[in-house]
C-alpha positions in Angstrom: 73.8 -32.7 223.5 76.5 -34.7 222.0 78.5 -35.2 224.8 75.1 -35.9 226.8 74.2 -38.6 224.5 77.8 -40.2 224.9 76.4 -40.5 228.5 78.7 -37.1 230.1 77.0 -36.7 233.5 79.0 -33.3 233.9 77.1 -32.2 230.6 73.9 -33.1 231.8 74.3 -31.5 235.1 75.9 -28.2 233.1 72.8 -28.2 230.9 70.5 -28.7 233.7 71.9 -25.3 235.6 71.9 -23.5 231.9 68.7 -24.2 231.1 66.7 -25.2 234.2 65.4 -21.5 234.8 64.1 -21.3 231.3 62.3 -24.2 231.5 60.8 -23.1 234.9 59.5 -20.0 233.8 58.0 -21.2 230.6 55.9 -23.8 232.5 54.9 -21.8 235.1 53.6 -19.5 232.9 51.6 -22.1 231.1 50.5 -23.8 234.8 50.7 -21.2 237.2 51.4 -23.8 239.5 54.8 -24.4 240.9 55.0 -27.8 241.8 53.2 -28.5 238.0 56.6 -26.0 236.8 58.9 -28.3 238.7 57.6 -31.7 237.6 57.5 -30.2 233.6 61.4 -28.9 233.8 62.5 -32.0 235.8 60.5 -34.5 233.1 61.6 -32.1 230.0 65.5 -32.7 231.0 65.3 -36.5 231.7 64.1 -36.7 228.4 66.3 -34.7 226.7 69.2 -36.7 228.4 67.1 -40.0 227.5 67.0 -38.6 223.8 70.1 -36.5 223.4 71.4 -38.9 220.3 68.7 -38.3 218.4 69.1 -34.5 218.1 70.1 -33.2 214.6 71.3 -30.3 214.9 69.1 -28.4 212.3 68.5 -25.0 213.7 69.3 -23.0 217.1 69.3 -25.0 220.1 66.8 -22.3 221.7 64.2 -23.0 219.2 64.6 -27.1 220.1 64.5 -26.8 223.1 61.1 -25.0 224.0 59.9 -26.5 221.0 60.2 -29.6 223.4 59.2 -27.9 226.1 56.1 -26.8 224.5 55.1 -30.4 223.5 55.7 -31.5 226.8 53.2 -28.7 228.1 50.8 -29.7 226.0 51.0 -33.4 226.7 50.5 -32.4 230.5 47.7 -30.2 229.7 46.0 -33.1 227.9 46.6 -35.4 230.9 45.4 -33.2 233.3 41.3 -32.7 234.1 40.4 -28.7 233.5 39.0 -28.7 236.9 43.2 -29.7 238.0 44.6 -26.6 236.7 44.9 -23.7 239.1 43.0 -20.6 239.5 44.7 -17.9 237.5 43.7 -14.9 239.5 43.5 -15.7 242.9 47.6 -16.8 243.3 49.6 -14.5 244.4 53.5 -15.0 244.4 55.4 -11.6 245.4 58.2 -11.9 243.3 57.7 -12.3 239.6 56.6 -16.0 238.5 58.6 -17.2 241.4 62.1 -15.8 241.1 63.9 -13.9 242.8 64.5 -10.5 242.3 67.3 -8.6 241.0 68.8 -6.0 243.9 67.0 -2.8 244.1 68.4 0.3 243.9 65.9 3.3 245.7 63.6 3.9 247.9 61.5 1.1 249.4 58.3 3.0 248.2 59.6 2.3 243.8 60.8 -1.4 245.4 57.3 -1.5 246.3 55.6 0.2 242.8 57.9 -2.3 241.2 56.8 -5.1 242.3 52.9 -4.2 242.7 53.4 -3.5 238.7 55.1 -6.8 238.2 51.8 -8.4 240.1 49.3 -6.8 237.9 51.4 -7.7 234.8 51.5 -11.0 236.0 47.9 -11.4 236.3 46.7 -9.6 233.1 49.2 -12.6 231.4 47.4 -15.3 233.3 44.0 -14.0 232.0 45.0 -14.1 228.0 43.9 -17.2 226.7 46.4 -20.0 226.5 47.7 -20.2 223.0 48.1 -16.1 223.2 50.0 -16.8 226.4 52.4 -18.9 225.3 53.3 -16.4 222.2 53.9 -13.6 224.7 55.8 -15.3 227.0 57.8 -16.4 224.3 58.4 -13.2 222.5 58.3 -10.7 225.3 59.6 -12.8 228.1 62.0 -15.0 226.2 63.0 -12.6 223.2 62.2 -15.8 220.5 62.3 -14.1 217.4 58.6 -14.9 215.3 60.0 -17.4 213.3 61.5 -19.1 216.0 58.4 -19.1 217.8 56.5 -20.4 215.0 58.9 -23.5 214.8 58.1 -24.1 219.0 54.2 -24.0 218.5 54.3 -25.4 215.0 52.1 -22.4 213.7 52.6 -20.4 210.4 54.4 -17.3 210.5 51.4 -15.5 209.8 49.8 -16.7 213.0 52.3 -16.3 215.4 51.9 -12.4 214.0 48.7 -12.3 214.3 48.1 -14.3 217.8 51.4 -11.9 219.1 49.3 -8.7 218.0 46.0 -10.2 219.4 47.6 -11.2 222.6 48.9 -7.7 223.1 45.6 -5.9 222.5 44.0 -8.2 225.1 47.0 -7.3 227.4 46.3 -3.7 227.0 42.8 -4.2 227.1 43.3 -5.9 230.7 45.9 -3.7 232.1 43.9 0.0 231.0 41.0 -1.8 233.7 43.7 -2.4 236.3 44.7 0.0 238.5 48.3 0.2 237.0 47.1 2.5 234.6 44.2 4.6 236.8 45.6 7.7 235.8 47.5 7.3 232.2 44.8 9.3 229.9 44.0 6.9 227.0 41.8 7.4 223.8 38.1 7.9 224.6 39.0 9.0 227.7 37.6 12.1 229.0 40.4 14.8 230.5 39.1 16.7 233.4 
């Protein structure tokens, strides 16, 4: 940030790769939209370059930077009219919010379990409402540790806890209905 604010062009570009994928995923989990993703990360690191001598470095970089992100998100969600946004459950993207996946080692059949698991995961995180989204893409996705998170969203401790166990409940909730779990035995269940 430093040598981005002293106007380093090589920083900026070495930032930009570093943190470009981060910044990706995080919106297009928030947007489901990929060109909505694209415009987010590409606005998100013009303005960190725009703003880069006024960071104070106070914390970890991580934490600032998504905590940036996150406004940014929200100030796109504000501009945008509800009916804008993208249906949740009707895309479709065969390889896990748009990247590209690692190499697979097996039979074509688990390549294909895989990614089918990764589908129905992905949807049953599009269906959580938005605030529980964000804190399980954050902690599950991009290992933020709770306090961290709670710095990002600007929420207490105690609700990033409780919207992280809330937010997993749903998920189970949605994914015990899914067919990724048709034959696991849960509680309540009856054993034939």
């Amino acid at each position: 940030m430093t040598r981005m604010a002293a106007g380093d062009v090589k920083a900026f570009e070495a930032f930009i790769e570093g943190w470009k994928g981060a910044a990706y995923r995080f919106a297009y989990r928030i947007f489901r939209d990929r060109h909505i993703a694209e415009d987010v990360s590409q606005e998100l690191f013009f303005k960190m370059f725009r703003n880069a001598a006024r960071y104070q470095p106070a914390g970890k970089f991580k934490t600032y930077f998504y905590k940036v992100l996150n406004n940014l998100c929200l100030d796109t969600l504000r501009r945008m009219n509800r009916k804008s946004l993208p249906d949740f459950l009707s895309y479709e993207n065969p390889v896990l919010d748009g990247f590209p996946e690692e190499e697979r080692q097996g039979s074509p059949e688990a390549a294909a379990e895989i990614s089918e698991e990764r589908r129905l995961v992905r949807e049953a995180i599009a269906k959580l409402p938005v605030q529980q989204r964000k804190v399980i893409v954050l902690r599950e996705l991009e290992e933020l540790k709770y306090r961290e998170i709670a710095e990002v969203l600007h929420l207490s401790l105690n609700e990033v806890k409780v919207l992280i166990h809330r937010g997993r409940k749903s998920l189970l909730k949605i994914l015990k209905r899914s067919p990724l779990f048709a034959d696991a035995p849960f509680e309540g269940k009856v054993q034939r």
